[in-house]
N, C-alpha and C positions, 0 to 999 in steps of 0.2 A: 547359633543354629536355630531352625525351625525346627517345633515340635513337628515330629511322623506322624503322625495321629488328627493333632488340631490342627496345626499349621505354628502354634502361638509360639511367641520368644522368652518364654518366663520358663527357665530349667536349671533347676542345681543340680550340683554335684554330689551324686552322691556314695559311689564307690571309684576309687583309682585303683584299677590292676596292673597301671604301669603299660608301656611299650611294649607288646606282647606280638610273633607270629601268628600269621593265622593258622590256627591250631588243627586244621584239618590237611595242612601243607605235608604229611609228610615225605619226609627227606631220603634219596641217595647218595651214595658216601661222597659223592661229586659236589652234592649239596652243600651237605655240614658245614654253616657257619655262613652261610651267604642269603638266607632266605630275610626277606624283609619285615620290618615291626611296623605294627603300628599304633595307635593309642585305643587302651581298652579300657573305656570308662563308661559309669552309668548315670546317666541322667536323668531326672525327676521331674515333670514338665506339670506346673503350680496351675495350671490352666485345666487340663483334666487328665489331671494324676498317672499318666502314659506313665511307665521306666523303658528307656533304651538307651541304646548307644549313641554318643557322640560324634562316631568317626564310621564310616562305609567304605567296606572296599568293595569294588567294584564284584558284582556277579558270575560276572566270565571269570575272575579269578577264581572264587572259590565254589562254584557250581560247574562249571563247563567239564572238569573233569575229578570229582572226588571218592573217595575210599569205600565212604559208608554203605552199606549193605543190610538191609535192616531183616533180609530172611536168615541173619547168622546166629539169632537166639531162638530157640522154642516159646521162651514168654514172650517175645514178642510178634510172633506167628500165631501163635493161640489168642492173644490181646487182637489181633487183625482179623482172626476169623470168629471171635464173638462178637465183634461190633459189625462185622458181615451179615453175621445172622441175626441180629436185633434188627438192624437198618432195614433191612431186608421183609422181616416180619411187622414193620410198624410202617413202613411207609412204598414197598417195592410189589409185597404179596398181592396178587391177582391183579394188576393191572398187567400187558401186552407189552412184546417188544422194551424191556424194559433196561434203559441204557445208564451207563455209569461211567462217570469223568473223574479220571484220579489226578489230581497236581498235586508233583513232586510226586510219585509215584514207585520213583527208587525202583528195585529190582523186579517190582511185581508182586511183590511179596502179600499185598491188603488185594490187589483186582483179582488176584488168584483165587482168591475164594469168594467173591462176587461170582469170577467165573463158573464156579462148582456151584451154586446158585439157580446158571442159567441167565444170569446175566453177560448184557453185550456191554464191553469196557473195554475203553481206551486211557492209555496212562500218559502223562504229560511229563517227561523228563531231562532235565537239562544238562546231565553229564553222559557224552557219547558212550564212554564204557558202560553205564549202567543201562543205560535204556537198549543198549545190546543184547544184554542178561537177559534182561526182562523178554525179550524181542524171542532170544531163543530158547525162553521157557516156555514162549506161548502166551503170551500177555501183549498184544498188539499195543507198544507206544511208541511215540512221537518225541525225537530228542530236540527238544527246543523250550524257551521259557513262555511261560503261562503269562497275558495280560489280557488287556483289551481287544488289541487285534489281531491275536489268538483268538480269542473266541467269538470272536465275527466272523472268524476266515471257519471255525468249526460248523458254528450253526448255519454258516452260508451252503456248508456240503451238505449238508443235512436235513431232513425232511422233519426233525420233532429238535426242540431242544432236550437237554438232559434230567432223567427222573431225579437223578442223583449225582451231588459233586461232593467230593472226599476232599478233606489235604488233612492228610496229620505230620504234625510234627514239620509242617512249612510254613505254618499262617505268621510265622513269628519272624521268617527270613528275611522279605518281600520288600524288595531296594523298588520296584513299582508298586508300590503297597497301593495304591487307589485306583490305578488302571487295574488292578490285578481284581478288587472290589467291583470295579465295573464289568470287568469280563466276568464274574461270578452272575452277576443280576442277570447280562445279556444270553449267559447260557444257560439258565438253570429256565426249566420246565416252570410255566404258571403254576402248576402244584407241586414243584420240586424242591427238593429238601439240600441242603449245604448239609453237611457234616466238617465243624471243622474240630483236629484238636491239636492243644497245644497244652505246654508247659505253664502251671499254673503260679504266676508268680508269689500268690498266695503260701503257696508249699514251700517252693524254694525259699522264702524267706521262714516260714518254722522250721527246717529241713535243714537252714544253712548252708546249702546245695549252690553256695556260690559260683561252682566251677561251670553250672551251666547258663553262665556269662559269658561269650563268646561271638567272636564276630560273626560267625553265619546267623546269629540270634540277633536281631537288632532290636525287638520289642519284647518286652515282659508283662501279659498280660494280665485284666484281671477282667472278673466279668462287667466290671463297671467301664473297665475303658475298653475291652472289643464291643461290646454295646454302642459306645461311643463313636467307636467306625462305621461297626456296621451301619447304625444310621443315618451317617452321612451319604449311605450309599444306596438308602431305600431297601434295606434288608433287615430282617426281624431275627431277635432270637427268639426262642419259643420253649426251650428246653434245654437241659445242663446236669451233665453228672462229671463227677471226679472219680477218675481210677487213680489206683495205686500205681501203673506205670511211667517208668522214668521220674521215679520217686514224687509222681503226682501231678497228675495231666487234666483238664475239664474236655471233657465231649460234649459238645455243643451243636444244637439242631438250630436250621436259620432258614427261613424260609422269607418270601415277600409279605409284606407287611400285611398282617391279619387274615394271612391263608389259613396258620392254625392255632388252637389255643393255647394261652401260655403254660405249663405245668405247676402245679404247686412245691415242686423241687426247687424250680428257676426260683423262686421266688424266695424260698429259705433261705437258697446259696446269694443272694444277693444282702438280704437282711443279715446274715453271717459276716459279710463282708464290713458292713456298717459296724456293728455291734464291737470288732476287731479290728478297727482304724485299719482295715488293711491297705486301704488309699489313702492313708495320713502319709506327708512327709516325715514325720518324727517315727513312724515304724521302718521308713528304710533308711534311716539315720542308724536306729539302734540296729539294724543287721549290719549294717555296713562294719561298726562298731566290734560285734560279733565276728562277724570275718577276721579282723586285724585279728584277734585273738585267738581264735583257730588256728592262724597263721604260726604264732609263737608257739601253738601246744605241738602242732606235728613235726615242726623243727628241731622241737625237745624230743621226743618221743624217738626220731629218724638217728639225734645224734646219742640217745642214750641206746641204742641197739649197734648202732654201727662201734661206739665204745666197747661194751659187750662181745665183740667179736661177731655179730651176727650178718649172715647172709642175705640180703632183700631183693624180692624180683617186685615188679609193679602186675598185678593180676588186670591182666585188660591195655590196650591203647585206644581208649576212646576219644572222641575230640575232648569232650567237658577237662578230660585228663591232662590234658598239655596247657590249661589255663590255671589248675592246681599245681603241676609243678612246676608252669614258669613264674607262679604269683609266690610260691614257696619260695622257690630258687633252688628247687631238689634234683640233682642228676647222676650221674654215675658215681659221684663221692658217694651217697648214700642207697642207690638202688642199680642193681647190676644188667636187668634188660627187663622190657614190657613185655608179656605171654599173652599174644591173641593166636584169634580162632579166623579171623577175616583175611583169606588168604591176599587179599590186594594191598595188605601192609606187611606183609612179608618179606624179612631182613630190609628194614628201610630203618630209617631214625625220627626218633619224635624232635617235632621243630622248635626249636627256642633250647633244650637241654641237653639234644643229642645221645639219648638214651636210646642203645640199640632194640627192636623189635622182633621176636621170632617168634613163630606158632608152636603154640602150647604141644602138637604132636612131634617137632620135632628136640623138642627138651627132652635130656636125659636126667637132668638132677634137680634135686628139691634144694629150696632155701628153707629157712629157719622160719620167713615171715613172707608172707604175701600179703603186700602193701595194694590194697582191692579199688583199682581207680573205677570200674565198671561195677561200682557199689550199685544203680541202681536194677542189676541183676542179681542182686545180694541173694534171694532164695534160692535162682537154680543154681551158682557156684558156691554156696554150703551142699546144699544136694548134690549136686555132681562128685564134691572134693571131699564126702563124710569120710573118707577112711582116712582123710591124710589131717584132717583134726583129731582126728582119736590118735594119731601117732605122736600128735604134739606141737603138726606146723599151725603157727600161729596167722589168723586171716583179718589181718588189720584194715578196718575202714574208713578214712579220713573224713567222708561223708556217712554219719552212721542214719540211717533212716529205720525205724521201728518197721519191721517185718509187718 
């Protein structure tokens, strides 16, 4: 394979999760047991230090029509409307007519409060259910995929390009990862700012947070190899911070080259990078390493409770969740159904284990252990659940990330 990033052919191997579904497939009981694998592995590209995947399934399959809903937690509605009001404040405040381009845009959930701003925004989405949502909250978007001739066909309607373009948490998906580059540069304002952010590969590997390996994920960034992209595409970073969301995210400011000055944060977080070989191959050796043996502890752990007599639900059906239990090989033997809050995975089955699905409102009883796949909401489901830890149910995390 060609490196995504470089183009180069020099990529090890360095994590096998095995023939896995695409983990955001889930299933109706028509389904169960027919949906397809494919190879879910990570590769290390010796050329400049990319990690992605080996294997692409195509985007209509797992974008044209999926689950995820990203206004179904409060932290991460609150995470969308303080990067609203930073962006807003450092780069939107008093200039005119001032427009915003969301890709991948999801429910509406981040333009929604650009709108409360005052800002004009348009979201870019490629699952017809979703950009429906969006549609009838009041978030004017466009169901269709972001790239180049997207955004020729935008700016061609258009009388300015845009002050601001967002993507979170899609810079990482992107099967036209350089058209998609391109269409960034041709739309974005001569003084317009990218916001992009994503999952910081850096994290996941101290976090151990392998499960957010996944096919809708194809790239694992760091800030040494989106640098590396951007470049290629005459776009600048300029700025970089890391939240704590999704157990560790970088927000990243990216403008045309030498529109603005670089920050002396950028610059820490890159020297941080060096100093912690976080782009050595021998550090995603030794996580890789770590995984297999995470694997063997929650194995233990699952089969000394289910010995015990114990009851286990899985708290959450997140996608990252169906790559931990199909890497485990954990399902109704040891955990009796997934409790979410996303009513669009409602009595359906997670794919690859067939572990039934039901919202957490319509549960009548408590397990002994809630096995917490939607760990990296770990604050608010201790806060939401304090009274049922004080009773004694135990809230097990397979990914534990330090609050």
């Amino acid at each position: 394979m060609q490196c995504r990033v470089c183009d180069g052919e020099n990529l090890e191997l360095v994590l096998d999760l095995g023939d896995q579904p695409w983990c955001n497939d889930f299933l109706t009981v028509d389904q169960v047991g027919k949906e397809p694998h494919y190879p879910l592995r990570l590769m290390y590209c010796t050329d400049c230090c990319t990690s992605q995947l080996s294997y692409t399934v195509k985007k209509e399959v797992m974008f044209g029509d999926h689950t995820y809903l990203s206004g179904m937690t409060k932290t991460l509605s609150d995470h969308f409307r303080n990067i609203a009001k930073d962006t807003y404040r450092r780069f939107l405040l008093g200039r005119q007519n001032m427009r915003v381009l969301d890709i991948g845009s999801n429910d509406g959930t981040q333009l929604k409060h650009f709108q409360d701003l005052g800002c004009e925004v348009l979201g870019i989405e490629s699952s017809l259910r979703t950009a429906e949502i969006a549609n009838q909250n009041g978030v004017p978007t466009r169901n269709c995929f972001f790239n180049e001739e997207t955004a020729e066909g935008l700016v061609g309607e258009q009388t300015a390009a845009f002050d601001l373009i967002n993507a979170s948490g899609v810079f990482f998906h992107l099967e036209e990862l350089h058209s998609v580059c391109r269409g960034i540069k041709k739309a974005l304002a001569d003084d317009g700012v990218f916001v992009v952010q994503f999952l910081y590969m850096k994290k996941i590997i101290e976090n151990l947070a392998f499960d957010q390996i996944y096919h809708e994920h194809l790239l694992y960034y760091t800030l040494k190899t989106i640098n590396h992209l951007l470049g290629r595409h005459g776009l600048q970073m300029f700025d970089a911070q890391i939240e704590s969301i999704h157990g560790g995210s970088v927000i990243a400011y990216v403008g045309h080259p030498d529109k603005f000055e670089k920050e002396p944060r950028l610059e820490a977080l890159i020297k941080a990078e060096e100093e912690d070989k976080t782009n050595a191959l021998e550090t995603y050796m030794a996580f890789a390493e770590k995984v297999r043996k995470a694997k063997d502890d929650n194995i233990k752990f699952l089969k000394l409770a289910k010995s015990a007599g114990k009851k286990i639900f899985g708290m959450g059906a997140p996608v990252k969740g169906n790559t931990l239990l199909n890497y485990f090989g954990v399902g109704t033997d040891q955990i009796d159904c997934l409790l979410e809050i996303n009513p669009l995975r409602a009595n359906l089955y997670s794919p690859g284990q067939h572990i039934p699905v039901i919202l957490e409102k319509d549960c009548t009883e408590l397990p002994d252990i809630y096995y917490v796949l939607a760990w990296n909401f770990k604050d608010e489901i201790l806060r939401k659940n304090k009274d049922l830890v004080e009773k004694g149910v135990e809230f097990y995390f397979p990914v534990n990330v330090e609050s």
